[in-house]
C-alpha positions as CSV (number, residue, x, y, z in Angstrom):
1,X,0.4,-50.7,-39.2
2,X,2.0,-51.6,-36.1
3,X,1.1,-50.4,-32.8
4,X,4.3,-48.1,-32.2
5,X,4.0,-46.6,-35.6
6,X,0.2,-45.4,-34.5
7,X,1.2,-44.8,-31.0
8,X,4.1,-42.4,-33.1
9,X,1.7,-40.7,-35.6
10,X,-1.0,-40.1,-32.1
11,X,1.8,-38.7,-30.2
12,X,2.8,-36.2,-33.2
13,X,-0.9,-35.3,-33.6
14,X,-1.1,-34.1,-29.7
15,X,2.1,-32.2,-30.6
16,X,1.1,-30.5,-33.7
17,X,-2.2,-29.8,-31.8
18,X,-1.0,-28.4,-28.8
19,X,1.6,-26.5,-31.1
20,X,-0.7,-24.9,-33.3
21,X,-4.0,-24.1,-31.3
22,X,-4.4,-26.2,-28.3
23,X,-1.5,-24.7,-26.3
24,X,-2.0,-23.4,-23.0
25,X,-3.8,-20.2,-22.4
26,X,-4.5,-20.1,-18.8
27,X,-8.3,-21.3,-19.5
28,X,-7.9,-24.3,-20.9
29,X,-5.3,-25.8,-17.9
30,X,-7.5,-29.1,-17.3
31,X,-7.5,-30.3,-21.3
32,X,-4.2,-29.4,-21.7
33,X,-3.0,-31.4,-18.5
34,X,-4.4,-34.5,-19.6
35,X,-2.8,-33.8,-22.7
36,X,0.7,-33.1,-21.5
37,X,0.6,-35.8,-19.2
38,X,0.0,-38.3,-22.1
39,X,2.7,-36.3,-24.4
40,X,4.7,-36.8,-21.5
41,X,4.7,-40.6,-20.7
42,X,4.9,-41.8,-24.5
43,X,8.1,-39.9,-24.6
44,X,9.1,-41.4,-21.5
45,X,10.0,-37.4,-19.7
46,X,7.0,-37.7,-17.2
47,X,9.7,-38.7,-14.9
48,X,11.2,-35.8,-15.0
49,X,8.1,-33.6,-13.7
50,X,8.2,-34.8,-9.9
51,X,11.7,-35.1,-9.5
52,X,15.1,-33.4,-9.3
53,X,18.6,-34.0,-9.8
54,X,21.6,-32.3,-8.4
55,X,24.9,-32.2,-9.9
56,X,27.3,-34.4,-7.7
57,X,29.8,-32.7,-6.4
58,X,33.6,-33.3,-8.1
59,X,35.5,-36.2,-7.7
60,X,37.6,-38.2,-9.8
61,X,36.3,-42.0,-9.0
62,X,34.3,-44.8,-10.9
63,X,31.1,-43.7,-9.2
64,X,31.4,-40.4,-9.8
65,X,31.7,-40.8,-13.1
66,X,28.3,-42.8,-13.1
67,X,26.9,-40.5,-11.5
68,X,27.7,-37.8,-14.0
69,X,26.8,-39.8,-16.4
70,X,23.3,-40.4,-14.8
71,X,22.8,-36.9,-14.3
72,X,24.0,-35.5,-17.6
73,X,21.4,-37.9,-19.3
74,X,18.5,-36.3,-16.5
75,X,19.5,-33.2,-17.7
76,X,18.9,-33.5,-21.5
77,X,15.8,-35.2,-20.5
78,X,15.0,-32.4,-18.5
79,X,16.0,-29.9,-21.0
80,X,13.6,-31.4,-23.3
81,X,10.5,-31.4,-20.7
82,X,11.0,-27.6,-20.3
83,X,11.3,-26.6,-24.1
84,X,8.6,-28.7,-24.7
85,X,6.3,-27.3,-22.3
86,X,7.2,-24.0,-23.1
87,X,6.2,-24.7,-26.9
88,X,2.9,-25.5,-25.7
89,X,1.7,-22.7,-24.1
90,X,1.1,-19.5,-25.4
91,X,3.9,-17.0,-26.2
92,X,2.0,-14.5,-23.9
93,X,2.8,-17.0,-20.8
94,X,6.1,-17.9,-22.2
95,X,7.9,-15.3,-20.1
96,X,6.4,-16.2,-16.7
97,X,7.9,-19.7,-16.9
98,X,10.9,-19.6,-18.9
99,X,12.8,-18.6,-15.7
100,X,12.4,-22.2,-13.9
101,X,15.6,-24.2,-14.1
102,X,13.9,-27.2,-14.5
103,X,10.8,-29.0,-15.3
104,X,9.2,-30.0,-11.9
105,X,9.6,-25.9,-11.6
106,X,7.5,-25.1,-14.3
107,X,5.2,-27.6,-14.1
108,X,4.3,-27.1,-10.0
109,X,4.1,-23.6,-11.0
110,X,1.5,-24.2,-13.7
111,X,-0.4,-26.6,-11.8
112,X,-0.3,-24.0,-9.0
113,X,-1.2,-21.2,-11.5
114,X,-3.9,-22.7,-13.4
115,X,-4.9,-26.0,-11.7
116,X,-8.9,-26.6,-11.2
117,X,-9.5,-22.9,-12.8
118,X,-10.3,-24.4,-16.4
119,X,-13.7,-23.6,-17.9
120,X,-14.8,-26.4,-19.9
C-alpha cells in the first residue's frame, strides 16, 4: 500500500472517530487538539486556523481579480475548517460556536474555552 493511501485510510479513521465518539465535550479538549491539529494539516486547512482574510474591496483590474480569486479559494477552505470542527464536537456545544464567521474564531474561542482544562 502506498504511503498516501495509509496516510488517507489514518486520516478517515481520526474522522470517523472524532465523528462518532471522540468529539469534543469540553473534558476531553487536550486529546482532541492533538487530534484536530493532525486532521487539520493532512488536509492541508491548518492554515486557515491562525489567519484571516478580508474580501478586497471592488475593482475591476488584473490584481483584483487575483485577489478574488485568492480569497474565494480561502473562503471554501475556511468554510470547510468550520463545518468540520463543528462536526466534531458535541451537538450540545454546537450552538456556542456556530456563530463565528470563520475558523481562527472558533478555534481561539475553543482553545480559550477549554484549553489546559482536560482531565486525562
Amino acid at each position: 500500500m502506498c504511503s498516501k493511501c495509509s496516510d488517507n485510510i489514518a486520516t478517515r479513521n481520526i474522522i470517523a472517530d472524532l465523528k462518532k465518539g471522540e468529539k469534543l465535550t469540553g473534558t476531553n479538549y487536550d486529546i482532541w487538539y492533538k487530534k484536530m491539529t493532525f486532521l487539520f494539516n493532512e488536509q492541508e486547512l491548518y492554515e486557515h486556523l491562525p489567519t484571516t482574510m478580508t474580501r478586497p474591496p471592488e475593482g475591476n483590474t488584473t490584481q483584483h481579480r487575483r485577489d478574488i480569486e485568492v480569497f474565494e479559494a480561502w473562503s471554501k477552505k475556511d468554510r470547510c475548517a468550520r463545518f468540520t470542527l463543528l462536526s466534531c464536537m458535541h451537538d450540545d456545544l454546537i450552538g456556542a460556536y456556530e456563530h463565528c464567521a470563520i475558523a481562527k474564531a472558533m478555534w481561539d474561542q475553543l482553545m480559550f474555552h477549554f484549553g489546559g482544562t482536560s482531565q486525562v
